[in-house]
Backbone as numpy.savetxt, mean C-alpha at the origin, in Angstrom:
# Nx Ny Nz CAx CAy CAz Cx Cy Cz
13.20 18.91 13.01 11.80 19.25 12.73 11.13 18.20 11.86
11.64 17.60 11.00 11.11 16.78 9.71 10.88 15.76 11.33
12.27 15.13 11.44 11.86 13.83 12.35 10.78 14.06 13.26
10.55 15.61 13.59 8.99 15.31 14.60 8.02 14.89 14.04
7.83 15.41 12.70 6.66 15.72 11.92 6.57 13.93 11.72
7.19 13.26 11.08 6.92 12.04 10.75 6.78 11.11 11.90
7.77 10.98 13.16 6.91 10.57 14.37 5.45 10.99 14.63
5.34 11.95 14.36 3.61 12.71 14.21 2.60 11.91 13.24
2.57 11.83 12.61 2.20 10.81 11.52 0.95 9.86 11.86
0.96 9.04 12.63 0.49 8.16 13.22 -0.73 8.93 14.07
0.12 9.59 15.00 -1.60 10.22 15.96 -2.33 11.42 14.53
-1.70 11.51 13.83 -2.71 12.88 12.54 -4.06 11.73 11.51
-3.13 10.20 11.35 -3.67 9.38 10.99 -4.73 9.04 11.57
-4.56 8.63 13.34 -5.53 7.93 13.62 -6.96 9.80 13.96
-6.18 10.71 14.09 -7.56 11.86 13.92 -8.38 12.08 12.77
-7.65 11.66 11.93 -8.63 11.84 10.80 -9.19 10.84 10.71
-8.58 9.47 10.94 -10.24 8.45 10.58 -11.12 8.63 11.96
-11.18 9.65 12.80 -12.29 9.17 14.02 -12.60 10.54 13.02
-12.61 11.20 12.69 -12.90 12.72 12.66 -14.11 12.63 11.08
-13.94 11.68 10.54 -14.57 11.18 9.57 -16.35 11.54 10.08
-16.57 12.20 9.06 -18.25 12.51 9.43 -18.78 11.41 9.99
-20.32 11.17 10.82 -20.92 10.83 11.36 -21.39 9.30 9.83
-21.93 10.40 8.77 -22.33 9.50 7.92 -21.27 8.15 7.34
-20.03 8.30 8.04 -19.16 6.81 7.58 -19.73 5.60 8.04
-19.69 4.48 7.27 -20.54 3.57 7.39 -19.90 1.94 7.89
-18.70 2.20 7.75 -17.78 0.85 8.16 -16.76 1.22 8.09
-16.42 0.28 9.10 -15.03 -0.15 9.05 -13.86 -1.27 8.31
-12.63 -1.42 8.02 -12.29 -2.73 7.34 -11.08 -2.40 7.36
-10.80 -4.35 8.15 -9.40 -4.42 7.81 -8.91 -5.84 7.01
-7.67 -5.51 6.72 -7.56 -6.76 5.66 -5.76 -6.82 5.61
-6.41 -8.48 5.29 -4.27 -8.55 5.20 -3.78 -9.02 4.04
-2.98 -9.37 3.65 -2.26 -9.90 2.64 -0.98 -9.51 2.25
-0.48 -9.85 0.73 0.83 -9.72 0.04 1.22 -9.02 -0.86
2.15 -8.23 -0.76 2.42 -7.84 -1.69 3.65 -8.20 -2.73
3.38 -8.40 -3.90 4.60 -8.82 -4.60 5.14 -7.40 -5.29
6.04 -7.11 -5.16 6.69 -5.64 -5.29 7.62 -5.72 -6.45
8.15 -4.96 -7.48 8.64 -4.83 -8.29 9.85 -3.39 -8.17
10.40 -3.63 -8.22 11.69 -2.29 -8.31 12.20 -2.00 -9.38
11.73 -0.72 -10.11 11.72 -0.08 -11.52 13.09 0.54 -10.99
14.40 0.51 -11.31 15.42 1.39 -10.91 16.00 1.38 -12.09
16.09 2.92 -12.36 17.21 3.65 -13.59 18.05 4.62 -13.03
19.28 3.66 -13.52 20.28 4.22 -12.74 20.81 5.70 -13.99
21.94 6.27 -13.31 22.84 7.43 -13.86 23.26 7.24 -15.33
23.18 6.15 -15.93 22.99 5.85 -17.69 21.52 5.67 -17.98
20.78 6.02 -17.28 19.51 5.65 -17.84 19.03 4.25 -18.01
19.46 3.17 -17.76 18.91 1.92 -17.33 18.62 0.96 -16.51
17.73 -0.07 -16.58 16.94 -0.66 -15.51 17.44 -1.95 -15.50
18.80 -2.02 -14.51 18.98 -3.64 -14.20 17.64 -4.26 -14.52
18.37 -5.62 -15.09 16.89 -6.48 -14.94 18.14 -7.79 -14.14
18.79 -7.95 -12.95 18.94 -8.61 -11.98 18.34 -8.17 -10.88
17.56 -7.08 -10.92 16.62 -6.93 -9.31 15.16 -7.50 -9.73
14.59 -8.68 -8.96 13.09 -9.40 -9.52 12.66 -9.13 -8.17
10.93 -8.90 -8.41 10.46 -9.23 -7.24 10.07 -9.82 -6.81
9.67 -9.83 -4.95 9.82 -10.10 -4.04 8.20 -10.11 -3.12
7.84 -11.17 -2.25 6.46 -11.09 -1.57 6.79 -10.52 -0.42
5.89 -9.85 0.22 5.59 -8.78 1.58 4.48 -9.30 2.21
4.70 -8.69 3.64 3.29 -8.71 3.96 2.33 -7.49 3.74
0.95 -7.40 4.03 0.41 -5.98 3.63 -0.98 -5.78 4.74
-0.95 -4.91 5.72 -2.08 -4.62 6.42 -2.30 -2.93 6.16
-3.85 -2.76 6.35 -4.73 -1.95 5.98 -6.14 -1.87 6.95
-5.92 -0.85 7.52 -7.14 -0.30 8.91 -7.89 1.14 7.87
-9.00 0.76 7.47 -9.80 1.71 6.84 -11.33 2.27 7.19
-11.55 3.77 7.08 -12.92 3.40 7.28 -13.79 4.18 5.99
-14.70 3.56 5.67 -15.50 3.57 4.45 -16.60 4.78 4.51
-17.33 5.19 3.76 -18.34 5.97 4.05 -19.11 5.98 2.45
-20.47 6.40 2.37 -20.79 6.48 1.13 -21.18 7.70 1.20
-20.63 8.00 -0.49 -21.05 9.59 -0.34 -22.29 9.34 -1.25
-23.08 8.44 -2.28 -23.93 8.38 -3.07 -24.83 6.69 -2.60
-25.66 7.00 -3.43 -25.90 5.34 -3.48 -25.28 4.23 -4.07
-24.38 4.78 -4.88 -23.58 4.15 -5.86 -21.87 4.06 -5.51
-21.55 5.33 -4.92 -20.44 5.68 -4.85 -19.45 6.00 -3.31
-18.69 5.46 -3.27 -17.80 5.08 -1.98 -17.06 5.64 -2.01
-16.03 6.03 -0.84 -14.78 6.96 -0.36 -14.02 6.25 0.96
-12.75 5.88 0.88 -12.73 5.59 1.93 -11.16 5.73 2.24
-10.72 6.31 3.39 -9.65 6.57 4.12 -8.75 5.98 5.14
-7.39 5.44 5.22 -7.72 4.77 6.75 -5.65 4.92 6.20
-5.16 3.94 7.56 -4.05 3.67 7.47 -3.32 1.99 7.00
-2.18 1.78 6.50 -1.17 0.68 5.99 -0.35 0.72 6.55
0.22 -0.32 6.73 1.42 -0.82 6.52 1.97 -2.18 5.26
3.14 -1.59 5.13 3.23 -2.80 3.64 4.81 -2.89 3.53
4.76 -4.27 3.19 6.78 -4.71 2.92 7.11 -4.69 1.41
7.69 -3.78 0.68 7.95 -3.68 -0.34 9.54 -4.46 -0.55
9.56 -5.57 -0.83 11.05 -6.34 -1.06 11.45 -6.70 -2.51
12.81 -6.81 -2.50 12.94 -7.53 -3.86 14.45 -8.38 -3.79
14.54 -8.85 -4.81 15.80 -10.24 -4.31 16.67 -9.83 -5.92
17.63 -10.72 -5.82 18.63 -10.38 -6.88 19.95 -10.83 -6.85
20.27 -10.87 -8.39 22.05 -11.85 -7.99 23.16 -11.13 -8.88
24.01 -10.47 -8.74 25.09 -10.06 -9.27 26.42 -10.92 -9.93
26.60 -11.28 -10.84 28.01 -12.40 -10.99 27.52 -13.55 -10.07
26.46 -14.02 -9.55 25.84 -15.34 -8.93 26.13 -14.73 -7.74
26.22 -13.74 -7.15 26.10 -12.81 -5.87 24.76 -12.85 -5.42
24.04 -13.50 -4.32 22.51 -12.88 -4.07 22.40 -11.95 -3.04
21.59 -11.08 -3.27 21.34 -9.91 -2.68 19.35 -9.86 -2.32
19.72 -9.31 -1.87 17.63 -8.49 -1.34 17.68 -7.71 -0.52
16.58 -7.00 -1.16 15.68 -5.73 -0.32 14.95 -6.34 0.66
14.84 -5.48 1.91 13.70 -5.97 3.21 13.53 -4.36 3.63
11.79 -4.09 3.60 11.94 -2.57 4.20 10.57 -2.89 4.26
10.42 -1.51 5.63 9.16 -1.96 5.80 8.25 0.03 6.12
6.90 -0.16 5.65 6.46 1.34 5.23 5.16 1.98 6.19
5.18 3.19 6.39 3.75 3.13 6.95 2.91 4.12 6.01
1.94 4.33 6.33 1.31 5.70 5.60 -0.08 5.65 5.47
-0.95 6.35 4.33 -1.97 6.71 4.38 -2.67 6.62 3.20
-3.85 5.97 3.49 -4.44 5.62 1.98 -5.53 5.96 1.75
-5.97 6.52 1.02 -7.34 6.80 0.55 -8.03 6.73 -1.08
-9.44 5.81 -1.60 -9.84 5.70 -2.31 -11.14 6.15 -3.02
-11.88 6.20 -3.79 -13.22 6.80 -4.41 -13.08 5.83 -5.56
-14.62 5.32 -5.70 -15.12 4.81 -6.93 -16.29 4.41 -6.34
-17.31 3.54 -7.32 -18.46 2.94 -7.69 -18.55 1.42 -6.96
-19.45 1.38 -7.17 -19.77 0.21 -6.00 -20.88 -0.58 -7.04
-20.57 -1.48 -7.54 -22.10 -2.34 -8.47 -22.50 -3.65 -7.46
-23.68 -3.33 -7.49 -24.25 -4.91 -6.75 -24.48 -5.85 -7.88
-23.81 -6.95 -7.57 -24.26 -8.06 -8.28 -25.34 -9.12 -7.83
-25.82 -8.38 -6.46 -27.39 -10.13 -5.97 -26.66 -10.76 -4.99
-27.49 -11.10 -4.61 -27.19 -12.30 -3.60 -26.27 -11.86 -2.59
-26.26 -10.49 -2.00 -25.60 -10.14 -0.91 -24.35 -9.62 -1.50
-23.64 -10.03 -2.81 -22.45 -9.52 -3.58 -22.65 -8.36 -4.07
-21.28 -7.49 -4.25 -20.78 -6.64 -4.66 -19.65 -6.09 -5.51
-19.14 -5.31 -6.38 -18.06 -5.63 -6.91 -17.76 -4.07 -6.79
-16.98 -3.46 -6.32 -15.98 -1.96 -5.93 -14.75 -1.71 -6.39
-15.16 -0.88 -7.38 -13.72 -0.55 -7.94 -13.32 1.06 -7.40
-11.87 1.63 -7.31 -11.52 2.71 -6.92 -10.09 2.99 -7.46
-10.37 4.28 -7.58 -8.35 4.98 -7.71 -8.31 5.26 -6.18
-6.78 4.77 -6.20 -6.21 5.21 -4.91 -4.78 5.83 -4.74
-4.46 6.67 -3.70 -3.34 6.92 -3.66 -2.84 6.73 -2.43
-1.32 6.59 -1.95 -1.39 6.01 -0.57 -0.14 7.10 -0.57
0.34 7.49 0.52 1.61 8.63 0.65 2.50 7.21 1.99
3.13 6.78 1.76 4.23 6.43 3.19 6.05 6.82 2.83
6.17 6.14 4.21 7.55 6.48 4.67 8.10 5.39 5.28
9.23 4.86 4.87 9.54 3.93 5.14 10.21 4.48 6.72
9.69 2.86 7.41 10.24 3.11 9.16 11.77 2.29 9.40
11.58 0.87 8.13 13.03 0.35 8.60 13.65 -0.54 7.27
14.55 -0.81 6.83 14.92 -1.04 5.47 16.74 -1.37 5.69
16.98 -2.70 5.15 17.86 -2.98 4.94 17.99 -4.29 3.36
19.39 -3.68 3.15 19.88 -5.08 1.85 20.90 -5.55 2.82
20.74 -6.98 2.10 21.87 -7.90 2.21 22.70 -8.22 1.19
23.72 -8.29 1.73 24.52 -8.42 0.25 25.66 -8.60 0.28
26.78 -10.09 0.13 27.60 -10.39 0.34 27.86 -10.40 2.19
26.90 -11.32 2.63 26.51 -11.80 4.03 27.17 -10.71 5.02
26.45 -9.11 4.70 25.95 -8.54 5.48 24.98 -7.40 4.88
24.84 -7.09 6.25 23.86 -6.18 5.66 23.77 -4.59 5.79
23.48 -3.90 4.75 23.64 -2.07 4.43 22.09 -1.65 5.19
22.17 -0.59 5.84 20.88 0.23 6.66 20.86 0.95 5.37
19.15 0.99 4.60 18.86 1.61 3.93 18.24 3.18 4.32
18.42 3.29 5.39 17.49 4.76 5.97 18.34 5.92 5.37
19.77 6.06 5.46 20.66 7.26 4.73 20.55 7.10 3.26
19.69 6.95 2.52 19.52 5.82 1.17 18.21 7.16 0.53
18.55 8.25 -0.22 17.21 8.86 -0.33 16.33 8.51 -1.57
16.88 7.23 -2.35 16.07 6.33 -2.71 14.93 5.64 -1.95
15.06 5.19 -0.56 14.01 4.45 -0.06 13.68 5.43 1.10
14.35 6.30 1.67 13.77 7.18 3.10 13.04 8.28 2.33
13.01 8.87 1.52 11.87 10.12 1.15 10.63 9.60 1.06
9.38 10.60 1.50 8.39 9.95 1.83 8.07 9.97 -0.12
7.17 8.78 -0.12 6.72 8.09 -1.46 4.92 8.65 -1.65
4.63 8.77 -2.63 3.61 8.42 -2.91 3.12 7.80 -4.50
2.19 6.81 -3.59 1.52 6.14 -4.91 0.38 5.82 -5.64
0.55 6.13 -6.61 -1.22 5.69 -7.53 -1.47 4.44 -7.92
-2.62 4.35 -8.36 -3.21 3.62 -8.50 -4.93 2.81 -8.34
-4.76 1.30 -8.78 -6.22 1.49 -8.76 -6.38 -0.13 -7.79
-8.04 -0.14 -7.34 -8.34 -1.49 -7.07 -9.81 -2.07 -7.27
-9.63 -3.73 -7.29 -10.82 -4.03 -7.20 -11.18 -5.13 -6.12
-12.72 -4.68 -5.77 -12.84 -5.37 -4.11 -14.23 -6.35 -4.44
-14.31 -7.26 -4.31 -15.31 -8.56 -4.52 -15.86 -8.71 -2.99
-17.05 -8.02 -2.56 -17.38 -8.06 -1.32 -18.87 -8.60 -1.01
-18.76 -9.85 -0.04 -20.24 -10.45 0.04 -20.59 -10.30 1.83
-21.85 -9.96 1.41 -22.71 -9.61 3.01 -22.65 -10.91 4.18
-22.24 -11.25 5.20 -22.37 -12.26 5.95 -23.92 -12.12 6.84
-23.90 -10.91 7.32 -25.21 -10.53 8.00 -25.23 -8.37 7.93
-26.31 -8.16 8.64 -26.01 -6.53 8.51 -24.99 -5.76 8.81
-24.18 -6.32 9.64 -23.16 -5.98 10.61 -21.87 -6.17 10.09
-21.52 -7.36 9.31 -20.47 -8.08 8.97 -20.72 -7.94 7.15
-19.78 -7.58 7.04 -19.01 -8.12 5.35 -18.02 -9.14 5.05
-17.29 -9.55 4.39 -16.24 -10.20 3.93 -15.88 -9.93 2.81
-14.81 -9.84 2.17 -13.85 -9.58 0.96 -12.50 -9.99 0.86
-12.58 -9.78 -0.72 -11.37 -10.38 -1.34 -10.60 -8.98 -1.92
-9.85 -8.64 -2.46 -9.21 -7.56 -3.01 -7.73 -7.34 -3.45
-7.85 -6.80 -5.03 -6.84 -6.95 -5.41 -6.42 -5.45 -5.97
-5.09 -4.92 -5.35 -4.49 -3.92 -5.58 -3.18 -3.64 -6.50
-3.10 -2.64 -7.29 -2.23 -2.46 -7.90 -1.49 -0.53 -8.02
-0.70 -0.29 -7.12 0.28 0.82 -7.41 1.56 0.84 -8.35
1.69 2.16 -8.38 3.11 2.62 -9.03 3.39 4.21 -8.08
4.68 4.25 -8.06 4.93 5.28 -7.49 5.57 6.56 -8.38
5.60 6.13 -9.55 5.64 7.12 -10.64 7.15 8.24 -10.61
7.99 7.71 -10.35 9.10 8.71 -10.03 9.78 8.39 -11.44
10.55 9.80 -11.86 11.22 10.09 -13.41 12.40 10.68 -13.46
12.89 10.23 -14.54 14.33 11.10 -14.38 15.54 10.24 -13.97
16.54 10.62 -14.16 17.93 9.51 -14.15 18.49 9.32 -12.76
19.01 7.90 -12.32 18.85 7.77 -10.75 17.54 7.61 -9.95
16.77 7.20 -10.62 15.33 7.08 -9.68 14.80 5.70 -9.28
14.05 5.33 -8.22 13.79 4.46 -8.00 12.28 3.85 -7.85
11.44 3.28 -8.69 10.06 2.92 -8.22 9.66 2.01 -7.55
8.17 1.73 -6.17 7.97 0.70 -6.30 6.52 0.79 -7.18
6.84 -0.63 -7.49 5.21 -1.53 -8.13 4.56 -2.67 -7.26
4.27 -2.27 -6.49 3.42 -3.34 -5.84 2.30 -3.88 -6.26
1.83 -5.05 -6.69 0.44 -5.62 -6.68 0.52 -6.44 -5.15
-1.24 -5.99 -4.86 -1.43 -6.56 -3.56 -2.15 -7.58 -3.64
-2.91 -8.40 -3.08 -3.81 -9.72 -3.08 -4.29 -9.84 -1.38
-5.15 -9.42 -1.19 -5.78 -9.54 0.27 -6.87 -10.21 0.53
-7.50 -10.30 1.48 -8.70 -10.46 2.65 -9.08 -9.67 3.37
-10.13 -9.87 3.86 -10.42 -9.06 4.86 -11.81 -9.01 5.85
-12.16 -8.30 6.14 -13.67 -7.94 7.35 -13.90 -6.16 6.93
-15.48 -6.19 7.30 -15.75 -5.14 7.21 -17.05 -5.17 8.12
-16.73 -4.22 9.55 -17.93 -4.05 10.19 -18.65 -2.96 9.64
-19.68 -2.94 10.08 -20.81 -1.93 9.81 -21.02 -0.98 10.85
-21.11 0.41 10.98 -21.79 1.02 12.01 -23.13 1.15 12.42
């Protein structure tokens, strides 16, 4: 039953961004990196510091809407590579996994002139990782039986988006993201991703 539900995932995603009131106002997608951080406290309560992080890639299909003159909302779907690298006794090891899920934001929108804008928002994104492996001592462990990285995640956080008008139709932006996935308690595992993107934003 779980495994239907999360194959499901994807078509519930793409209904809710068409299902998005009439008044949504754009669309936007954008790519970039993420450099990921892995907060892990193990069964003594501490946080190797031989796991450093690691760059990803990061895509994001969103659609925007304003609910004020001031103020924005916007929903859509990700994908993002949360990795990290590491050396044991001069052993190197790394994370490779890769996530899908669902993101949605709210905040303020200030115009600065000249077609610019500056958008800040809290966001939270819920995914599930689809495929995940370490390497380590030249092979490699399937992280999916791992309920460190297979339980679905969710994360907070905030961003800020530097967005200038090309024409009515077209936007362009820059944007920089920052999560935590906030998990507590002994044996737990976080990610910290900061993101750094690009992107497009049509207009309806």
């Amino acid at each position: 039953m779980i495994k239907y539900l999360i194959k499901s995932i994807p078509r519930v995603i793409i209904f809710i961004i068409i299902s998005i009131p009439v008044f949504s106002q754009s669309f936007k997608f954008s790519v970039g990196s993420n450099i990921t951080s892995y907060a892990f406290t193990n069964s003594a309560g501490i946080n190797p510091s031989f796991i450093r992080p690691a760059s990803g890639l990061s895509f994001s299909l969103n659609r925007e809407a304003q609910l004020t003159k001031n103020f924005i909302w916007d929903v859509g779907i990700t994908y993002n590579q949360f990795n990290a690298v590491g050396d044991i006794q001069n052993i190197p090891f790394n994370y490779s996994t890769d996530f899908i899920g669902v993101n949605g934001g709210i905040g303020p929108i200030l115009k600065l002139g000249k077609g610019m804008s500056l958008i800040s928002k809290g966001n939270l994104s819920i995914v599930k990782m689809i495929n995940g492996n370490q390497f380590l001592q030249n092979h490699y462990v399937d992280l999916s039986n791992d309920d460190q990285f297979n339980s679905i995640k969710a994360l907070y956080g905030y961003s800020f988006e530097l967005n200038k008008t090309v024409n009515p139709k077209l936007n362009v932006f820059v944007k920089y993201q920052h999560m935590d996935s906030y998990s507590f308690g002994s044996s737990t595992l976080n990610f910290i991703p900061s993101t750094l993107s690009i992107g497009i934003e049509i207009a309806q």
